[in-house]
N, C-alpha and C positions, 0 to 999 in steps of 0.2 A: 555492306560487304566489299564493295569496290571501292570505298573512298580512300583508302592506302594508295587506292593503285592511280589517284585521279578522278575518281568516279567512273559510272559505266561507258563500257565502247561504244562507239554510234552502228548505229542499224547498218548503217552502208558499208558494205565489205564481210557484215557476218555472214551470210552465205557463204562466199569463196572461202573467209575459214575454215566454216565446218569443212566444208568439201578436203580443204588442203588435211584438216585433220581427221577424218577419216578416211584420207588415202594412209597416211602417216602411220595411224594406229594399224591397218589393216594390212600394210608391210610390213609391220612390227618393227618401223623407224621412231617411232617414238610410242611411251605405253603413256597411254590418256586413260585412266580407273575413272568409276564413278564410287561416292561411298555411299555404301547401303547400309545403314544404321541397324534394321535387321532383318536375314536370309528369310523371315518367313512372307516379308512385302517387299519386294523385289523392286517395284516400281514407285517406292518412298527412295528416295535421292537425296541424299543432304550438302553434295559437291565434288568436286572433283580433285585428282591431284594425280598428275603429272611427271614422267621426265625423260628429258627429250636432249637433245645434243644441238650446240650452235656455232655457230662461228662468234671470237669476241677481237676487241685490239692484241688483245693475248694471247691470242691463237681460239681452238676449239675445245669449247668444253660442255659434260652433262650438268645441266641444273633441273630441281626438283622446286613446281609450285605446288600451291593447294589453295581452294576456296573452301568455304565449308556454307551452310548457307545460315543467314540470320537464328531461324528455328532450332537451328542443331548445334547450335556455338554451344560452347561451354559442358560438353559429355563426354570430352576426349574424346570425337571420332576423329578428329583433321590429325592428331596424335597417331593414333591407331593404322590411321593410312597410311601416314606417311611409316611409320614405322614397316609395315605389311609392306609396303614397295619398296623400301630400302634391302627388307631381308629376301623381294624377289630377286635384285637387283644382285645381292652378295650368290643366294644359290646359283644363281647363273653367272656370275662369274661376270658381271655386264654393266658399263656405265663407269666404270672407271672412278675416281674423285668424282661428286656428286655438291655442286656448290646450290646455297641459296639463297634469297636478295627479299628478304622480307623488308616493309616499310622499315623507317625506324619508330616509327609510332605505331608499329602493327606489336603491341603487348605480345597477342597469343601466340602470334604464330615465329616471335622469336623465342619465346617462353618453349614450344615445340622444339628448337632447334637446341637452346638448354638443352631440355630435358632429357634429349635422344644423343647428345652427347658432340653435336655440331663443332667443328670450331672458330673460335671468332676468328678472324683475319680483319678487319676494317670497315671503317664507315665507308660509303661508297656511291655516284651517283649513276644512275641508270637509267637507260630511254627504255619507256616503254610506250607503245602505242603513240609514239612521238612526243610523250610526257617526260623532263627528266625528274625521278623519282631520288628521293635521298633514303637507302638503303642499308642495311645491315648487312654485309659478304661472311657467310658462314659456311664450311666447308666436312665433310664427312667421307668418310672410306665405306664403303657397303659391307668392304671385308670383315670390317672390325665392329659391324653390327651387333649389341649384346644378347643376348640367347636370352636374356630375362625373360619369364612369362608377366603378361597384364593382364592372370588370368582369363574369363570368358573372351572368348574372341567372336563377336556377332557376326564378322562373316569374311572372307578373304576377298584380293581382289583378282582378278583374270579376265585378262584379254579370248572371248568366246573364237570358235572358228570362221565367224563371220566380219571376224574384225572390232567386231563393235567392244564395248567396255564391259563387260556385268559381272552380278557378283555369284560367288559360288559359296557354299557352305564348307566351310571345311571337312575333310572324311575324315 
């Protein structure tokens, strides 16, 4: 799941992440989802996604990640989320241009930016986690998010009053 990105991050400093991102989410500085593949097991988790605002050589801007995990690849949930945050992102009016930096060897999760109608701008190289990463820069408006239905929708995603991530059923 992490080998796009480098492979996994070391143990030392994930504490202070989580902490910095559960202040983040809990401000509502940046929406950290989890995906729940379905509303009736809440505590089945298949990954996260992501977006958040930074500073770059280009000034500041919002980008959207996603992880999805080994087990759940391939059922259109990382799709489904990403899509579901984009259209939270358009009804609110929030996030501005919305760019994102999949490997260039991450298949799916360019395949996701296809398909939800990203646009390409360039190849591109990016530090992450002090790795620099050879990237795909793809770009989206939230405004111009399509109304398509993907039919059944398992479950929405929302930031609860406590901060934290969970999912809700839609009403």
């Amino acid at each position: 799941m992490m080998a796009d990105l480098g492979g996994p991050l070391p143990r030392e400093g994930m504490e202070g992440k989580v902490q910095r991102d559960v202040h983040k989410a809990t401000a509502d500085l940046d929406w950290i989802k989890m995906i729940i593949p379905d509303a009736t097991t809440p505590e089945v988790v298949a990954g996260t996604v992501t977006i958040w605002s930074h500073e770059t050589e280009d000034g500041p801007i919002s980008e959207i990640g996603w992880m999805v995990l080994p087990e759940f690849q391939g059922r259109g949930l990382g799709k489904l989320a990403v899509r579901t945050l984009l259209e939270q992102a358009r009804d609110e009016d929030r996030w501005g241009l919305v760019h994102a930096f999949p490997a260039t060897s991450n298949g799916a999760s360019n395949g996701i930016c296809r398909s939800l109608h990203f646009r390409f701008i360039a190849e591109r190289d990016v530090t992450f986690a002090d790795r620099v990463l050879r990237t795909n820069h793809w770009t989206t408006n939230p405004l111009t998010v399509a109304q398509q239905s993907l039919g059944q929708r398992p479950s929405a995603l929302e930031r609860g009053s406590e901060g934290a991530a969970r999912p809700v059923t839609p009403g």
